[in-house]
N, C-alpha and C positions, 0 to 999 in steps of 0.2 A: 561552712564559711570559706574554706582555703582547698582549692585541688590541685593535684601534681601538676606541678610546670605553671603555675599563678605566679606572677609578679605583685607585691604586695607593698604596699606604702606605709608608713610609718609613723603616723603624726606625732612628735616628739618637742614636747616643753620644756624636758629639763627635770619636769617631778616627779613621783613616787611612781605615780603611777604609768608614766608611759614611759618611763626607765624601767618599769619590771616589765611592761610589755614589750620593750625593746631587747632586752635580755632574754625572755622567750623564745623571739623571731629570731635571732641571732643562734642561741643552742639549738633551734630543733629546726633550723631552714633546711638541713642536707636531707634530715630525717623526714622531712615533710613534699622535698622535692618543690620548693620555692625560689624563687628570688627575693631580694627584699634591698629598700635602698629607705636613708629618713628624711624627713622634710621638718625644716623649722622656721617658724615664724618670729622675729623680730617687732614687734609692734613698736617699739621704741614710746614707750608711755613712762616705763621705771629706768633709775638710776642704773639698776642691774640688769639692765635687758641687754646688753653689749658682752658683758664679764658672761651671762644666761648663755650666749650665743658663741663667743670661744669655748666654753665647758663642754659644749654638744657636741661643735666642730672635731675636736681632740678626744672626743671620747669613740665617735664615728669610726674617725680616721685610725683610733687604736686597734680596730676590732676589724677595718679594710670594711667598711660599709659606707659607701654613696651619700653624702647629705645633702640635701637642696636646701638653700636658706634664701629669706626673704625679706626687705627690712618697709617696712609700712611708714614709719615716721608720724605715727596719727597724731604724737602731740603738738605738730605744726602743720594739721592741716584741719580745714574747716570739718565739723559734724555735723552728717545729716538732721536736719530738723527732724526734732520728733524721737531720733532713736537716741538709746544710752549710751553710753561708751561702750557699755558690755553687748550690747545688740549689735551695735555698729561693729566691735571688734571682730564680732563670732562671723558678720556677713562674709567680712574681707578675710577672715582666715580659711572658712571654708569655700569662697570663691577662688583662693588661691590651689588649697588640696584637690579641689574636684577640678581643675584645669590641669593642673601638672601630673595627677594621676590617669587623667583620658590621654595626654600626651605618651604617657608609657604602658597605656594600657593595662592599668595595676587597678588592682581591688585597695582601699583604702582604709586603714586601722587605725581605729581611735580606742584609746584607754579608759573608756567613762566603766564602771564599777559597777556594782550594786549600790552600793551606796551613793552613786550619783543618781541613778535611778530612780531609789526610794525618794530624794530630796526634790529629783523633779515634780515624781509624782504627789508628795504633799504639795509644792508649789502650786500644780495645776488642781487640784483640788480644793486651795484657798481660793483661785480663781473663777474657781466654777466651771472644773474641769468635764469635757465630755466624755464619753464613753473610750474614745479613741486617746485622749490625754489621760485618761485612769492606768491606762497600758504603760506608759512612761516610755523610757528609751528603747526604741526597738535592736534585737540583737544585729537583727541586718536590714538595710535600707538602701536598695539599689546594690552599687559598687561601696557602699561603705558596712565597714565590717568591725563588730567590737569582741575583740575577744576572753576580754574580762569582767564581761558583764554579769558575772553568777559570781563572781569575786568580791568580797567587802574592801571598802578602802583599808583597812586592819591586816586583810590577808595580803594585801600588795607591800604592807609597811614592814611583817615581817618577812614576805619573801626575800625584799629588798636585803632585810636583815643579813637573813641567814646565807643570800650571796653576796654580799659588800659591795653591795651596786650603789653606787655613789645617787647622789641627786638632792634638787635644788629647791628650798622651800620658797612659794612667790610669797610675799608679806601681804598683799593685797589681798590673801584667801581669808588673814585674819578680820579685813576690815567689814562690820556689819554695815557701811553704805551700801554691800547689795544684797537683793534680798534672800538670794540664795544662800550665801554666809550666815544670815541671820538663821535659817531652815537649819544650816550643819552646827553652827557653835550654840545655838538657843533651843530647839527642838527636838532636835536626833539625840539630847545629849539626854531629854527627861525622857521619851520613848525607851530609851535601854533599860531608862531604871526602871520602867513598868516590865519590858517583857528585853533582858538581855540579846534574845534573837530578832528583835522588831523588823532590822535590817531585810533578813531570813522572810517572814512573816508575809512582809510587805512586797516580798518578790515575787513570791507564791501566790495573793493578791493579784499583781502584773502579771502573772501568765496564764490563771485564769480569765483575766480580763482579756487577756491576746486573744485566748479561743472561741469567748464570745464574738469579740470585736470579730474575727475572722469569717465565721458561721454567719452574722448580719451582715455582711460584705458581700457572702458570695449571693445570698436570700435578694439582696440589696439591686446586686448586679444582674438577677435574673428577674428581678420586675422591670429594671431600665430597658432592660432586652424585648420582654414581652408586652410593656406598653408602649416604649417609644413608633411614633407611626409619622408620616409626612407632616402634619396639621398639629404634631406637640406629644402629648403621653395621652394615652385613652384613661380617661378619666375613670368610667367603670374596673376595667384593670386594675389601675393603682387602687382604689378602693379597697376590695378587697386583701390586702396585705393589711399585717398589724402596723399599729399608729409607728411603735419602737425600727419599723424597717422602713416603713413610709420617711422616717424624718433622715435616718442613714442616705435616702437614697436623695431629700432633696438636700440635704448635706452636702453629698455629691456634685449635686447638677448645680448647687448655689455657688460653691469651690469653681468649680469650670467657669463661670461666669464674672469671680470677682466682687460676689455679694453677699459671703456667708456672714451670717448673723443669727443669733437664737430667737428672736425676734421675726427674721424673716422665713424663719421652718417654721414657727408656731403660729403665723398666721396665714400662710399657707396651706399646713396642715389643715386647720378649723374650714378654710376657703374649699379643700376639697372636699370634708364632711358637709359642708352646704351648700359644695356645688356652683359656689358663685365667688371671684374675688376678681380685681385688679388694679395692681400698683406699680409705681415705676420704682424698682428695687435700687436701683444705682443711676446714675447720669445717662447713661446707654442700654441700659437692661429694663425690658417692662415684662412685667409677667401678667397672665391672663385665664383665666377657667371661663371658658364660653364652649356651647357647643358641645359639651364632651369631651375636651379635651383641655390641656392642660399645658399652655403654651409661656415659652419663654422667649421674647425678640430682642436683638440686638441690630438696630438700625446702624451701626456706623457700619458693619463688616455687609451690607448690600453690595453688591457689585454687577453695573452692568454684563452680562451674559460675553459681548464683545470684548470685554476689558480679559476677563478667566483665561490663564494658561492654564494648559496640563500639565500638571506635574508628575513627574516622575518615581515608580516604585522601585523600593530597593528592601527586602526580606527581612524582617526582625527591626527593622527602624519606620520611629512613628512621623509619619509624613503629615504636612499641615493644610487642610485643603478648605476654601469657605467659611474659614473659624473652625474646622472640627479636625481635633486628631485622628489618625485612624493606622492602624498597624497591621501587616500580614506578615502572618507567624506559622511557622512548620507544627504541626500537630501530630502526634502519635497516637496510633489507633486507642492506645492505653488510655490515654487522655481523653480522645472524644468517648469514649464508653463510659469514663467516668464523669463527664459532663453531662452528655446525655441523660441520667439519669437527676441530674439536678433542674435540666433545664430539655423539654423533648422540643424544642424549637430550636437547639443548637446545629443542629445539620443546617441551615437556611445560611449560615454564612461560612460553610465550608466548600472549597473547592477543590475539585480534584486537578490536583497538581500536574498529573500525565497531559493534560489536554493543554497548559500553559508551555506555548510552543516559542514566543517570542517574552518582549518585555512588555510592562502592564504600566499603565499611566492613568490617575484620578483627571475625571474633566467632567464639564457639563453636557448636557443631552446634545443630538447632532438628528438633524433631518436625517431621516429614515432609520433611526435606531429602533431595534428590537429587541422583546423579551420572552421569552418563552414560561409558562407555568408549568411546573412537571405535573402539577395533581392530576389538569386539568387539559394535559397536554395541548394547550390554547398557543400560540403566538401570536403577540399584538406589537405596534408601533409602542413606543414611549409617549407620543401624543396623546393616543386613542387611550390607552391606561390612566394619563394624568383626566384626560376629561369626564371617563367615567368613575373616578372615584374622587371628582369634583374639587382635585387639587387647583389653588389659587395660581390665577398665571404668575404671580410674582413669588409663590415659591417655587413654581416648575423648574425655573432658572439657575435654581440653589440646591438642586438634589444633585447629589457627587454620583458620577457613573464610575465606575472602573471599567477600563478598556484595554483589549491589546495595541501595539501599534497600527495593527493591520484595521484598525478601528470595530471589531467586536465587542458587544456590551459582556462585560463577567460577571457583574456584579451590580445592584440597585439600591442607594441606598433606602431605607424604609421596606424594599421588596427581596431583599436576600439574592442568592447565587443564581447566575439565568439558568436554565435549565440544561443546556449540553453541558455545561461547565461546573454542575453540580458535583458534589460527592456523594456514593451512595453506599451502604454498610459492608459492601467487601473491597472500598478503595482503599487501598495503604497508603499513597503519597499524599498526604491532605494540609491546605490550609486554609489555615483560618482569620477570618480579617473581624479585627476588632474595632469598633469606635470608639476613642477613650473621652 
């Protein structure tokens, strides 16, 4: 979670529990070789959010630790349709952390428990939680970082204890109008009396479920890799995989699109066991099984060929090009060998880094681009390639090239690395471009 010289953020309410997290960061920042400053939020909803917000200030200030506060004022200002207070709250709080911690280039700590863990995970399980909601709070997520997640709310009450770390109980934890309340003062309370360590139980539960969920991710990501082709996913491909990695992966591509539904995996699913479906999944999303393949379109993101800039690459950040993410990322040999072996197609978008002489820019195809096949030591136009494998003229338009300035093609998407610009098993400088 935390390496020497991290700058680390604090998310600080006032309670039990991100006052023992805060008294952690505090005792062992020298020993850890950190920074650390806190951030609090004001929502201005309760009576005590102001009295909440001098307590933290003066407590900060005692200990010479940095506090950023924030005052939201939500109970005079209109709520999103649709969402609760508590959804709405959680938006604007963590819009608030994740901007002020990119500002200072800090990892971001939040105090959630085990015990918040287990309660989510009943939550999403009364829901009709997926695979990936069985997992509950993950330890780490991006730049945000929970350090007491193997912690029971119990263990943070006496840590508190036994160092006279003051802190503030919200009254609204007692109220059962929400439904999580109802999970920690009604549920968790007869779970103990069945099994005292349930808390325990149910964690060991979540991290079993991590390593499955993990193992169908990576299974997941090497079928999207080895079906995905110019004209959609090759139908026979994805076949082949089990129905349980089949639905992760259209989980996946349905999330990208803005149209995840259990409903629209399970009839999907059934469409590729018979090889025939199509429906328009959303307002702008139609999905199709024709042909063999296995197509999802998004009519508003066409763009005349004229209209497409190049954009610009920059190392380790995902660039947005045509609707699609796509990220080049430094690779270490370690890394490709132990991909390789999960996936023997993963050389095809590795480049050797030596040969990248200037800067690299995503754009569309350009009169007299070429590609070379290593297998087959062949070099062809990009024309000649799309017509013989009977690419549609109105997608030719919409395949993302990677190029140098100097206008060399490096990369195709659907066709991998060109061929000078490949990587081959005793390259050391290698990267790898991903499409997210």
């Amino acid at each position: 979670m935390i390496n020497k010289g991290d700058t680390v953020a604090i998310c600080l309410s006032g309670g039990a529990d991100s006052m023992a997290l805060f008294h952690l960061m505090c005792v062992y920042r020298e020993q850890l070789g950190i920074e650390i400053f806190a951030i609090h939020i004001n929502h201005g909803l309760r009576s005590e959010s102001d009295e909440e917000e001098n307590f933290i200030r003066n407590y900060c200030e005692n200990l010479g630790v940095e506090c950023i506060t924030t005052r939201f004022e939500m109970s005079s200002r209109q709520k999103p349709q649709g969402l609760s207070t508590e959804t709405w709250a959680r938006q604007l709080r963590y819009e608030f952390f994740d901007k002020t911690a990119k500002c200072r280039k800090a990892k971001l700590a939040t105090a959630h428990t085990l015990s918040d863990k287990c309660e989510t995970v009943i939550f999403n399980l009364c829901r009709g939680a997926s695979l990936k909601g069985s997992c509950g709070i993950p330890a780490v997520r991006g730049n945000i970082i929970r350090p007491l997640i193997n912690c029971t709310r119990e263990d943070v009450e006496n840590y508190c204890s036994r160092n006279n770390i003051p802190y503030v109980t919200d009254k609204s934890n007692f109220s059962e109008e929400y439904s999580r309340n109802k999970i920690r003062l009604k549920v968790v309370p007869v779970l103990k009396q069945l099994n005292p360590k349930s808390e325990q139980q149910i964690g060991e539960f979540t991290r079993e479920m991590e390593q499955i969920y993990t193992f169908l991710t990576q299974l997941s990501d090497t079928l999207y890799r080895n079906s995905i082709s110019l004209n959609g996913f090759v139908l026979d491909i994805v076949r082949k995989a089990d129905d349980v990695v089949i639905k992760l992966f259209l989980r996946n591509v349905l999330d990208k699109y803005g149209c995840l539904s259990k409903e629209n995996i399970e009839d999907i699913l059934q469409g590729i066991k018979d090889g025939k479906f199509s429906r328009q999944l959303s307002k702008d999303i139609l999905c199709e099984i024709k042909n063999g393949y296995l197509s999802f379109y998004k009519p508003r993101t066409t763009v005349p060929q004229t209209d497409v800039m190049p954009v610009a690459v920059e190392f380790e950040k995902e660039v947005q090009f045509l609707g699609n993410g796509y990220i080049l990322r430094r690779l270490s040999v370690n890394k490709l060998e132990k991909m390789k072996k999960i996936d023997k197609n993963y050389l095809n978008n590795c480049i050797n880094c030596d040969t990248i002489k200037c800067n690299l820019f995503f754009r569309t195809r350009k009169t007299g681009d070429t590609f070379t096949f290593s297998a087959r030591r062949v070099t062809k136009t990009l024309k000649k390639i799309f017509i013989e494998d009977k690419i549609p003229q109105k997608i030719r338009d919409r395949i993302a090239v990677l190029s140098d300035e100097n206008g060399n093609v490096i990369w195709l998407d659907g066709y991998g690395v060109n061929g000078p610009y490949k990587a081959e098993k005793n390259t050391k400088n290698i990267l790898i471009i991903e499409k997210m």
